[in-house]
matplotlib code that plots the C-alpha trace (Angstrom):
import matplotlib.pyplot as plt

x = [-11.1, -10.8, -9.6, -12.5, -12.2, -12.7, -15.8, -17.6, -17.2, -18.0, -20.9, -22.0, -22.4, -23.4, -25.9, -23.7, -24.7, -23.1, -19.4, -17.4, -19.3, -18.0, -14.7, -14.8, -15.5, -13.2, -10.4, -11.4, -11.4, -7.8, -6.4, -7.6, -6.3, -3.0, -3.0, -4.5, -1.6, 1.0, 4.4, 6.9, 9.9, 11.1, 14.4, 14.8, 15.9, 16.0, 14.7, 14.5, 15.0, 15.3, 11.3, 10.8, 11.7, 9.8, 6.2, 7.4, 7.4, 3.8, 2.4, 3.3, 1.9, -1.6, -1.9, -0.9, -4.2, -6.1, -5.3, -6.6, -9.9, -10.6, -9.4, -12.5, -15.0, -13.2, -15.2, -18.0, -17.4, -20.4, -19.7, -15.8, -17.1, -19.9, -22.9, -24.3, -24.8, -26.3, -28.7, -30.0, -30.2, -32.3, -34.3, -34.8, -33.0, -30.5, -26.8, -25.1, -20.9, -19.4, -18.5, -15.0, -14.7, -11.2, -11.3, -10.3, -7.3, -7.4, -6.2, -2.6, -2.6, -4.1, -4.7, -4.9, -5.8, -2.6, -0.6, -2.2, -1.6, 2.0, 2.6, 1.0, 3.4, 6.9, 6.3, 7.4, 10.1, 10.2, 11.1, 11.4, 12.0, 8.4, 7.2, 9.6, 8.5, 4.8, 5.7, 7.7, 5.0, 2.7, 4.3, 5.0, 1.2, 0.2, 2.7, 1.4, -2.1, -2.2, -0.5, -3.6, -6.7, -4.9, -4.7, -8.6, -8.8, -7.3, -10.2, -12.7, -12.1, -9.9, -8.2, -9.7, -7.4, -4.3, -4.4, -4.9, -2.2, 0.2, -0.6, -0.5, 1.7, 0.1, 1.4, 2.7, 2.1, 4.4, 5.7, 6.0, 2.6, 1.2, 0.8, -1.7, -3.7, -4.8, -7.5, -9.1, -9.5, -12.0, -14.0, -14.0, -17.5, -19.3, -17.8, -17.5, -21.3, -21.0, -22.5, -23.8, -27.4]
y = [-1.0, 0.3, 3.9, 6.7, 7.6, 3.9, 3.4, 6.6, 5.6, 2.3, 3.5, 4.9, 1.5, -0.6, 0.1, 2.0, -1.5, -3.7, -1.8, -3.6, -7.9, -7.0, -5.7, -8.5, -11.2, -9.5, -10.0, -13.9, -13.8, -12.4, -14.5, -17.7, -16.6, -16.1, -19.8, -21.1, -19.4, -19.7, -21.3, -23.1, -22.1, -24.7, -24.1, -23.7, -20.6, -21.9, -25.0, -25.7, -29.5, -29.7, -31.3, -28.4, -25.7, -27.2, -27.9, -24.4, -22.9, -24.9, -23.7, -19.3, -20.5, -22.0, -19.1, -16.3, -17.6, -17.8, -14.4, -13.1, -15.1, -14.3, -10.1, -10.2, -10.7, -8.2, -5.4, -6.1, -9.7, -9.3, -5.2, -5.9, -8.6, -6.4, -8.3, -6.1, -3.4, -5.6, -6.9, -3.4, -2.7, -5.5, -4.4, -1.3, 0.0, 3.2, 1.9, 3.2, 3.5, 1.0, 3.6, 4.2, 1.4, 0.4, -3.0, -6.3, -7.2, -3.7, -2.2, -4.1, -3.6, -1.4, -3.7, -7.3, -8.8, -8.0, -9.2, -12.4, -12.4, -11.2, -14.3, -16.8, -16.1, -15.4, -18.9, -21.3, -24.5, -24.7, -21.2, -21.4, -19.2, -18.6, -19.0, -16.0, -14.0, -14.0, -13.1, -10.3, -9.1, -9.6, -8.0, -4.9, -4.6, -4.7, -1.9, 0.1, -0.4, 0.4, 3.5, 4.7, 2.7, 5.2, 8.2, 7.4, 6.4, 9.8, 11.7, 10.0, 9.6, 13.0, 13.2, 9.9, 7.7, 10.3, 9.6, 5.8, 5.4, 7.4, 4.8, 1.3, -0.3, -0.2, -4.4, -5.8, -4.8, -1.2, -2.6, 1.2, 1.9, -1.4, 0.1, 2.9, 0.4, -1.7, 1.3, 0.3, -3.9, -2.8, -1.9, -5.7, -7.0, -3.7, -3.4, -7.2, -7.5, -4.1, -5.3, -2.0, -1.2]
z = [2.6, 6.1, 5.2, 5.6, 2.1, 1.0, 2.7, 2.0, -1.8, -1.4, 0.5, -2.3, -4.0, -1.4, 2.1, 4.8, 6.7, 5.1, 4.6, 7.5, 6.6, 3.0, 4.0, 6.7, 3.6, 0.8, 3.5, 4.0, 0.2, -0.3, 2.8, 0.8, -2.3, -0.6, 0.7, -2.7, -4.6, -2.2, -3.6, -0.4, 0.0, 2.4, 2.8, 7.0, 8.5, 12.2, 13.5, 17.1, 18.3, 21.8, 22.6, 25.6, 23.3, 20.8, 23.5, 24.7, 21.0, 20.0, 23.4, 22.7, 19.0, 20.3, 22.5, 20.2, 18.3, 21.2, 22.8, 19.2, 19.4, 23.1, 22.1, 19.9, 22.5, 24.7, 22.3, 20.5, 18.5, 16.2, 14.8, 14.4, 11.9, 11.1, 11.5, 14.5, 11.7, 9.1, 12.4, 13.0, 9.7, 9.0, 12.3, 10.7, 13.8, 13.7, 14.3, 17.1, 17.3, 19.9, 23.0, 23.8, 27.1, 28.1, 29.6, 30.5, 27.6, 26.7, 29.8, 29.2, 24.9, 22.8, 19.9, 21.3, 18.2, 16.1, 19.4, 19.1, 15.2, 15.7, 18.3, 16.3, 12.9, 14.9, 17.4, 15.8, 16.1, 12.9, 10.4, 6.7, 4.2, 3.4, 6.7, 7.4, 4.6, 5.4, 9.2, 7.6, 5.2, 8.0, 10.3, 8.0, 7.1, 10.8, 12.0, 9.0, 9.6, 13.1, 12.2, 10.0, 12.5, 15.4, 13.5, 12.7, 16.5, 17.5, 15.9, 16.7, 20.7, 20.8, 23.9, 25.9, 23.2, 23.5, 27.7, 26.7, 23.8, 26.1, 29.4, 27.2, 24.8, 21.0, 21.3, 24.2, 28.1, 29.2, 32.6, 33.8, 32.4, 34.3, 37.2, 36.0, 34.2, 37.7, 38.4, 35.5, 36.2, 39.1, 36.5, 34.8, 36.1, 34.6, 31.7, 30.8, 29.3, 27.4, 24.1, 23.0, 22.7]

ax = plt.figure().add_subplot(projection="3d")
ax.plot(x, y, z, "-o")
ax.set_aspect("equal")
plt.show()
């Protein structure tokens, strides 16, 4: 549903508003499914039992799921989920695209949010066979799909997301590339209440 050619058919059914909430709320829909439907498979692949590995483990786990919750409000929380565009649709206001801003999380990963998702499925004490498969699967759709959101990101921002794909890493910090990304911290206070007109 995130592909261009998606969306301008299913634009055609539904208001251009509405596109990312119902792409947004068919993913919530699939992801329950997936748990209603999912079988075990319980047999353990690794399982940690020294208690500081184990804290150490549950600790990377919490904050893999944090770092993704805090990555949302790094851009703008309410269009990701796309509620800002139902708002001004509803305000009979025009929408206006997010502008390109590269700050805070963003100046040490370019997609925070699958970092955090990545973290959160691989930590873990605890590994069985179907916890491993969905980390795989998971892991496989995510490298996939930023592959395609790039290639969309690439046309839309040109040349200003060529300089910034080349500077940070697509899911974990570039220590080389660290030190280019300081410049860009001084601008933290400014850019921290960007939440778009």
């Amino acid at each position: 549903m995130d592909r261009p050619a998606f969306k301008e058919k299913w634009t055609r059914v539904i208001p251009k508003a509405a596109e990312r909430s119902t792409c947004v709320l068919a993913t919530g829909a699939a992801w329950a499914l997936i748990i209603w439907l999912w079988q075990p498979l319980p047999a353990v692949v690794w399982s940690v039992e020294t208690p500081v590995l184990q804290y150490m483990l549950w600790a990377l786990f919490a904050f893999g799921w944090a770092f993704l919750v805090v990555s949302s409000f790094a851009i703008i929380h309410f269009d990701l989920f796309g509620l800002r565009q139902v708002y001004f649709y509803l305000r009979n206001r025009p929408y206006t695209h997010v502008p390109y801003v590269r700050k805070w999380i963003y100046c040490f990963v370019r997609h925070p949010l699958m970092t955090g998702v990545l973290i959160g499925i691989w930590a873990t004490p605890h590994m069985s066979r179907g916890h491993l498969l969905m980390a795989i699967a998971l892991t496989v759709y995510i490298v996939i799909g930023v592959k395609y959101e790039e290639r969309d990101l690439i046309r839309t921002f040109g040349e200003d997301y060529l300089k910034y794909r080349a500077e940070v890493g697509a899911f974990f910090p570039v220590l080389p590339a660290l030190g280019r990304t300081w410049p860009h911290l001084a601008a933290l206070g400014r850019n921290w209440a960007v939440i778009g007109p």
